[in-house]
DOSEPA-180060 format. One line per 8 residues: number of its first residue (from 1); for each residue y, x, z of C-alpha. Coordinates in Angstrom, 3 decimals, always signed. Layout:
% DOSEPA-180060
NUM	Y,X,Z | ... .
END
This chain:
% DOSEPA-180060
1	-25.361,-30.916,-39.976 | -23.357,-30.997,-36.688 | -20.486,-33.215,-36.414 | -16.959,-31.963,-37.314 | -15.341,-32.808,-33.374 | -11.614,-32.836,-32.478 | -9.118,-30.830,-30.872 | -10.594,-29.638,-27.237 .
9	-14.432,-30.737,-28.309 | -17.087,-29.043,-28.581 | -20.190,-28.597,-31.115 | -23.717,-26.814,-30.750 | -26.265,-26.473,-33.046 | -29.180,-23.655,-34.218 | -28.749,-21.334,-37.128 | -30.767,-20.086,-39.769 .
17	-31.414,-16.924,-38.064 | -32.986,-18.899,-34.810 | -30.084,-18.147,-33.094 | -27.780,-21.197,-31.378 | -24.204,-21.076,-31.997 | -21.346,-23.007,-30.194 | -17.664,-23.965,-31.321 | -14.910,-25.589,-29.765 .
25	-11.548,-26.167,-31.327 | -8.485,-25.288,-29.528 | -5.022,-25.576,-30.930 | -6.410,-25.528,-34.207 | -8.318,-22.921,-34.420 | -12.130,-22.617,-33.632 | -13.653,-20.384,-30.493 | -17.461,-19.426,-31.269 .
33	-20.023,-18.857,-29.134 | -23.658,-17.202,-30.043 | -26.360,-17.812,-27.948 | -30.620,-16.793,-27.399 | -30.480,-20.705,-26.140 | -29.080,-24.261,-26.224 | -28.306,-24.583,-22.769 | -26.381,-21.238,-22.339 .
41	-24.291,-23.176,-25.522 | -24.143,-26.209,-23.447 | -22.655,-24.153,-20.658 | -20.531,-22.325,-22.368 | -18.840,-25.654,-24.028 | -18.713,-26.945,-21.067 | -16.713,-23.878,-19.076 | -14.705,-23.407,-22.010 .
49	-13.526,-27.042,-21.746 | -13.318,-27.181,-18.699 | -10.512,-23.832,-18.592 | -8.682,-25.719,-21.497 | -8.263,-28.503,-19.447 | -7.053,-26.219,-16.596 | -4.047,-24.620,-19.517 | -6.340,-21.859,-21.117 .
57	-4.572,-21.342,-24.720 | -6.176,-19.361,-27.991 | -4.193,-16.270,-27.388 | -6.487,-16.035,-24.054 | -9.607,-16.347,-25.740 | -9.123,-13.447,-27.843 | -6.527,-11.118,-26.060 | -8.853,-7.912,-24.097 .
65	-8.081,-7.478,-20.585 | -6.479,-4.023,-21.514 | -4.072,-5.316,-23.761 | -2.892,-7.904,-21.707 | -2.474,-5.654,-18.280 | -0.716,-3.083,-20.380 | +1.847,-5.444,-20.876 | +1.834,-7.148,-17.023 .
73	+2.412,-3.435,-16.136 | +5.690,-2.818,-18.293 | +6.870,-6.621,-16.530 | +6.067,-5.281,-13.260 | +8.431,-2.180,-13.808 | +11.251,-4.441,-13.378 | +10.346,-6.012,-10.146 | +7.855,-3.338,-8.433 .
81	+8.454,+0.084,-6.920 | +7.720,+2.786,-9.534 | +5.468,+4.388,-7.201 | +3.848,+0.968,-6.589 | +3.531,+0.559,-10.929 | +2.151,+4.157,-10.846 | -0.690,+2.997,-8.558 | -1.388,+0.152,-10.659 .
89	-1.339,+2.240,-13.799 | -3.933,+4.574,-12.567 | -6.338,+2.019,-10.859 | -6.162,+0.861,-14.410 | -6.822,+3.892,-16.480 | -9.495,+4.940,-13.795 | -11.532,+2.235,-13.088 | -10.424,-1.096,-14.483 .
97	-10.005,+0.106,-18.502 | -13.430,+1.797,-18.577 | -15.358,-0.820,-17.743 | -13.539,-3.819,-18.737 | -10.536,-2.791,-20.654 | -12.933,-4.211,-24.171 | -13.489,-7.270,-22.339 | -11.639,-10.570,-23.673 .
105	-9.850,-11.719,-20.880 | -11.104,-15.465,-20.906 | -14.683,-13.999,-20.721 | -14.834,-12.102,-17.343 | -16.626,-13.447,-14.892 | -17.042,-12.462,-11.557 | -20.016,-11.213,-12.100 | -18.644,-8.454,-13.658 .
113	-15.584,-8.018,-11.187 | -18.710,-7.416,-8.642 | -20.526,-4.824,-11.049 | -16.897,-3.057,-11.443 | -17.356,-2.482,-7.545 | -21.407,-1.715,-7.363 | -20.471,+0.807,-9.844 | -17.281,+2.155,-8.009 .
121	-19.502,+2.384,-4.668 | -22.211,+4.414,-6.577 | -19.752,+6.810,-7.783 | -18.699,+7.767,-4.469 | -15.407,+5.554,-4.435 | -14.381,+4.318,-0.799 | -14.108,+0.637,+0.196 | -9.924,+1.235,+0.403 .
129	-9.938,+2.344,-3.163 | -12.284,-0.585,-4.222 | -9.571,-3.015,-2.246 | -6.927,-1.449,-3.758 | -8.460,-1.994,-7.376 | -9.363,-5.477,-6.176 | -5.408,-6.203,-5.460 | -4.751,-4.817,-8.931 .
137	-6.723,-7.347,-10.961 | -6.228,-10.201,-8.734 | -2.453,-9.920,-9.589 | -2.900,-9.072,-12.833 | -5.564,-12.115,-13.649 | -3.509,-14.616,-11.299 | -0.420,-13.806,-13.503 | -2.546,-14.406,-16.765 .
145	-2.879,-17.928,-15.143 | +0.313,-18.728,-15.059 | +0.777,-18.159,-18.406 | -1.765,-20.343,-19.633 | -3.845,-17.496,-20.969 | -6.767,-18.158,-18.822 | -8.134,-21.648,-17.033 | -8.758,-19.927,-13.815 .
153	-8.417,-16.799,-11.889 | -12.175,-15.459,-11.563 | -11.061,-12.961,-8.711 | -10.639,-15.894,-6.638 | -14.723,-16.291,-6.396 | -14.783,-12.619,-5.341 | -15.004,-11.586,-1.889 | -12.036,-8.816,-1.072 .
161	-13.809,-5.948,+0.034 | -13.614,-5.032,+3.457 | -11.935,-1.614,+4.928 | -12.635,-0.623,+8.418 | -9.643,+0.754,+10.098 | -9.887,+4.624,+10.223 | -9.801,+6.403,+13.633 | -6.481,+9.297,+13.106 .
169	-5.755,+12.568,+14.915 | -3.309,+12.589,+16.982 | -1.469,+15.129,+19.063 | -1.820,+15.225,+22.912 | +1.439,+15.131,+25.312 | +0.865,+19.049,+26.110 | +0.364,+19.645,+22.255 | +3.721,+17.701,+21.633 .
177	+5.424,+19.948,+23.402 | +3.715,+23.058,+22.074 | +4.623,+22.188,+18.608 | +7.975,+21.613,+19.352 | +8.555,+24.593,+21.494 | +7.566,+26.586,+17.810 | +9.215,+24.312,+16.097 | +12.262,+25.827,+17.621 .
185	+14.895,+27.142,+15.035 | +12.607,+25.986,+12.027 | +14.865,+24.492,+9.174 | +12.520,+21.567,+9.364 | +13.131,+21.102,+13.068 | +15.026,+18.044,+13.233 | +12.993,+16.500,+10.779 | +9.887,+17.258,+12.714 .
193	+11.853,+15.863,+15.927 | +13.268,+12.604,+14.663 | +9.117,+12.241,+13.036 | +8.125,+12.436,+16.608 | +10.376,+10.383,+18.533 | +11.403,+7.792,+15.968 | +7.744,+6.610,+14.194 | +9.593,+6.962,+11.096 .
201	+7.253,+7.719,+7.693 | +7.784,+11.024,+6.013 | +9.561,+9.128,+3.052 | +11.693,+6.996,+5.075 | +12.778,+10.218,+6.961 | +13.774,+12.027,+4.171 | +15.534,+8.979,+2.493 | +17.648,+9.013,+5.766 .
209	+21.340,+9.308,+4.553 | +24.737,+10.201,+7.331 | +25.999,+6.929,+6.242 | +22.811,+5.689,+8.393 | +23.493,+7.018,+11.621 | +25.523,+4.734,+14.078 | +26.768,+7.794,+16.653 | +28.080,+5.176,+18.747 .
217	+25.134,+2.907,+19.109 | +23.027,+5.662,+19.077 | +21.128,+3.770,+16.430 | +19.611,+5.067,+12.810 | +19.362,+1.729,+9.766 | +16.402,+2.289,+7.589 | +16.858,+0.681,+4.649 | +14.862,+2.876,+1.785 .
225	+12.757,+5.773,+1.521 | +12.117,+8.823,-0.748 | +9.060,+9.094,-3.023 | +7.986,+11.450,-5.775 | +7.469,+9.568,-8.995 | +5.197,+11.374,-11.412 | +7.940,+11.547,-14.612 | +10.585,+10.804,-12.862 .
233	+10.641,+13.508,-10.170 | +12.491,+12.273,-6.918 | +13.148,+8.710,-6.247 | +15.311,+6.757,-3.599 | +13.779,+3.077,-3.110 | +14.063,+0.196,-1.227 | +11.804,+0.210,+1.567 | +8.126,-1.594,+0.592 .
241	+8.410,-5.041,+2.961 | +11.319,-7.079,+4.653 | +10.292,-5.433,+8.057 | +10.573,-1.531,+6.770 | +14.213,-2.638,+6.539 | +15.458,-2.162,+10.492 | +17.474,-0.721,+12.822 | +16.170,+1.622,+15.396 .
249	+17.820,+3.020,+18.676 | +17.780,+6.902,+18.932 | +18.386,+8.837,+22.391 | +20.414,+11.241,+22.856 | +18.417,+14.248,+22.762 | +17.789,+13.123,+18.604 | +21.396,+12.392,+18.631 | +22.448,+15.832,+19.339 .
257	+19.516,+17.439,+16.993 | +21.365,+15.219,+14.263 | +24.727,+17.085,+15.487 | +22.768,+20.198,+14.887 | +21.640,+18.973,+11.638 | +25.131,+18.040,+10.331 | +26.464,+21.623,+11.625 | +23.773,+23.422,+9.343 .
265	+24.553,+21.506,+6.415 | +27.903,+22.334,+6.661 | +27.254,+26.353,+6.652 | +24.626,+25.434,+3.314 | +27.867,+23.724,+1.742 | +29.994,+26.271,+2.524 | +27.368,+29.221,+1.236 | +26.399,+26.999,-2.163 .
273	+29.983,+26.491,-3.365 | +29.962,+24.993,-6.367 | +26.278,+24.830,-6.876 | +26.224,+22.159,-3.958 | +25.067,+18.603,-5.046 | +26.645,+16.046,-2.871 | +23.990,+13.630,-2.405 | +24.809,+11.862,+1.585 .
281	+21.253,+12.730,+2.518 | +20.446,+14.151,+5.850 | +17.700,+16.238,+4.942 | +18.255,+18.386,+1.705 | +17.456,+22.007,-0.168 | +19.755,+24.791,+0.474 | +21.868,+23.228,-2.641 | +22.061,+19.652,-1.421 .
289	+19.182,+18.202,-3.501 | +16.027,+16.187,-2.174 | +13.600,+17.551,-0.351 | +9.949,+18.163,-1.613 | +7.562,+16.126,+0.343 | +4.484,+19.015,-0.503 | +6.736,+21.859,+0.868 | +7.574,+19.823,+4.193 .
297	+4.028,+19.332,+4.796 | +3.058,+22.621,+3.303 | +5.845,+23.882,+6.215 | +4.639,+21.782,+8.931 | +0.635,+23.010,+8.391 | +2.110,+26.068,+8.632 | +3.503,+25.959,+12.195 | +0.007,+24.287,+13.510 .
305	-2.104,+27.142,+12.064 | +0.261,+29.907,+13.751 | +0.363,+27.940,+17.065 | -3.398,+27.195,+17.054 | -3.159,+23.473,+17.240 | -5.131,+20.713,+15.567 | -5.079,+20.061,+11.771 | -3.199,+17.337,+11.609 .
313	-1.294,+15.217,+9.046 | +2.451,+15.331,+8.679 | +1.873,+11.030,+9.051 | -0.152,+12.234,+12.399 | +3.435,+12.719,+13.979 | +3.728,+8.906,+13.022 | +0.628,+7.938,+14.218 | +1.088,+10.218,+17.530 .
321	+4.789,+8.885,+18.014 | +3.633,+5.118,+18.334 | +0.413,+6.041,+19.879 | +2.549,+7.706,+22.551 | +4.414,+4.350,+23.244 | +2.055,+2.263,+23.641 | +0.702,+4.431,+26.142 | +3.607,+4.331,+28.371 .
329	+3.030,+0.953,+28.276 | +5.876,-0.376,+25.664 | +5.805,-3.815,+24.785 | +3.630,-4.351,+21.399 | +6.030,-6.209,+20.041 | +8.925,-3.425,+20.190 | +6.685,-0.597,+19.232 | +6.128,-3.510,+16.216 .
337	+9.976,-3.558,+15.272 | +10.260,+0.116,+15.442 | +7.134,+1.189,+13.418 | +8.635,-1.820,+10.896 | +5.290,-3.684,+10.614 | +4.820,-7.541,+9.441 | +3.499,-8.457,+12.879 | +2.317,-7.428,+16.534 .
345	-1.043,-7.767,+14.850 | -0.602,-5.137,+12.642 | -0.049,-2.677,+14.966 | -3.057,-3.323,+17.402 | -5.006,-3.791,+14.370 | -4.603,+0.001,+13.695 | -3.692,+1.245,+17.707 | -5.930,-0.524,+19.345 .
353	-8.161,+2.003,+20.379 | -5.789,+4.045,+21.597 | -4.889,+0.956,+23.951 | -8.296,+1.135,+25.269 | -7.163,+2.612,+28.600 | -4.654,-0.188,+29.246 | -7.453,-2.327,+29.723 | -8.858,-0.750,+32.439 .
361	-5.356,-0.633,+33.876 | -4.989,-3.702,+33.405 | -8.291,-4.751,+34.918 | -7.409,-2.698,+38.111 | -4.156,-3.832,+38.939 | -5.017,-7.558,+38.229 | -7.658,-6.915,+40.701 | -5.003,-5.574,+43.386 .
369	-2.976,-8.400,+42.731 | -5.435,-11.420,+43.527 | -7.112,-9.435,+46.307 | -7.595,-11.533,+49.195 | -6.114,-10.593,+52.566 | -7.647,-9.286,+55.258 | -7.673,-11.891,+58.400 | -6.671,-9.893,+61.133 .
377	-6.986,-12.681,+63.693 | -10.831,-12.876,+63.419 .
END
């Protein structure tokens, strides 16, 4: 007969049925463990111990992993972005649930975390959507730590995948102009203008209120940005990181497309009456009301397939705006600030092969400057 143990011990011993079974008590209460062998007991015992010693409680023994992230998600409501909780609700009901929703949460392994991702990568799923699942549970699981549910986070023994920075379209100087030449008299075209010459996202651009605008710096403050919560409709938030929260100088040609701006609202006001919704947003509907970010792009598609140019994004005007920059040779560090990214790095992470040519520049011009001089005397 195996030996009654203690609180945190463990006992192993073979049933009836040829079978090896494994207990440990924890807070009371007794956590079993069937098994083809001893040793896979003996292991078990031993990793179970070892997670109580590290604050793993009952609850986390039998809670499932869908359970528990069901409720991390409603927590995260009150501190995340509600398009940032709608991203982690359907990496969840997509790929987490279906494969390891069932699971207990004190019994997954990272050997299952990696079969989640074999079985993503056979279904077609691309490494970005793998990393962004991987960011999902790792926050999820670490938070499970911290409240003693689990002994250890098991994401931490799995690798992050790796996403290789995708090449973008981008307009050319000569297409730049052509698009703006038809953008000429659009209802968008200020939008499309400030997109261009600012670096500004779509959502930050359309979360752009007059109260932002500093006509005598000649200066815009970005401090939040529009998104389309499914539910919820239209949603002003803050902007995602620290650095999206800047202030960027404007020239005056965008100054005086802003003047243009203000002017048109003004005539929508005046032909809405009543029906006008005073929001303080720069870009609106003919009633005052946020824009849809679909019908701006829809708009903007619309423009490059009359005009014959490329297919790009509406982002491609962001991408094509810093792109631009850099190749006039602006400091990294300022194209940085304005694009409101963490670091320098950042940005010639994801430009850098646009910078390609200012290599060779500067291999040339170091080469004019060391060049020795020609002695004329011999």
């Amino acid at each position: 007969m195996a030996r009654k143990r203690g609180n945190n011990e463990g006992t192993i011993y073979k049933r009836n049925d040829g079978r090896w079974c494994a207990q440990v008590s924890l807070s009371g209460r007794r956590v079993t463990k069937y098994a083809k062998t001893q040793k896979e007991c003996r292991d078990w015992v031993k990793d179970t111990l070892n997670k109580i010693e590290h604050g793993l409680t009952f609850d986390g023994t039998q809670i499932p992993l869908e359970r528990y992230m069901e409720s991390w998600l409603s927590g995260k409501e009150l501190s995340r972005r509600p398009s940032t909780v709608e991203n982690y609700r359907s990496y969840c009901s997509q790929y987490i649930f279906p494969v390891l929703g069932k699971m207990r949460l004190q019994a997954i392994l990272p050997a299952h975390i990696r079969q989640l991702y074999l079985r993503m990568q056979l279904d077609g799923k691309g490494a970005r959507t793998i990393q962004l699942v991987h960011v999902t549970l790792h926050c999820a699981l670490k938070q499970a730590v911290k409240e003693g549910l689990i002994g250890h986070n098991p994401m931490e023994a799995v690798e992050r995948p790796k996403v290789e920075t995708q090449q973008f379209q981008i307009f050319t100087e000569d297409q730049v102009r052509t698009f703006l030449v038809a953008a000429r008299g659009h209802r968008f075209e200020t939008l499309f203008y400030l997109a261009l010459t600012t670096s500004l996202r779509k959502g930050e651009l359309l979360g752009l209120m007059w109260s932002d605008v500093d006509w005598q710096k000649g200066a815009l403050k970005i401090e939040r940005q529009l998104q389309n919560v499914t539910g919820r409709g239209h949603v002003l938030s803050p902007t995602k990181t620290k650095s999206g929260r800047r202030q960027i100088k404007v020239g005056k040609g965008a100054l005086a497309m802003l003047e243009s701006q203000r002017q048109r609202q003004e005539t929508l006001k005046a032909a809405a009456g009543e029906r006008w919704v005073e929001t303080g947003m720069i870009f609106t509907t003919i009633i005052g009301t946020s824009l849809d970010q679909t019908q701006v792009s829809r708009e903007f598609k619309q423009i490059l397939r009359d005009n014959g140019l490329p297919n790009l994004r509406f982002h491609d005007l962001r991408h094509t705006s810093i792109s631009l920059l850099l190749d006039m040779g602006t400091p990294v560090n300022t194209v940085q600030r304005r694009a409101g990214h963490s670091k320098a790095s950042v940005t010639t992470d994801i430009y850098g092969h646009v910078m390609a040519h200012s290599q060779d520049e500067a291999a040339e011009n170091i080469e004019e400057i060391v060049k020795p001089l020609t002695n004329d005397l011999q």
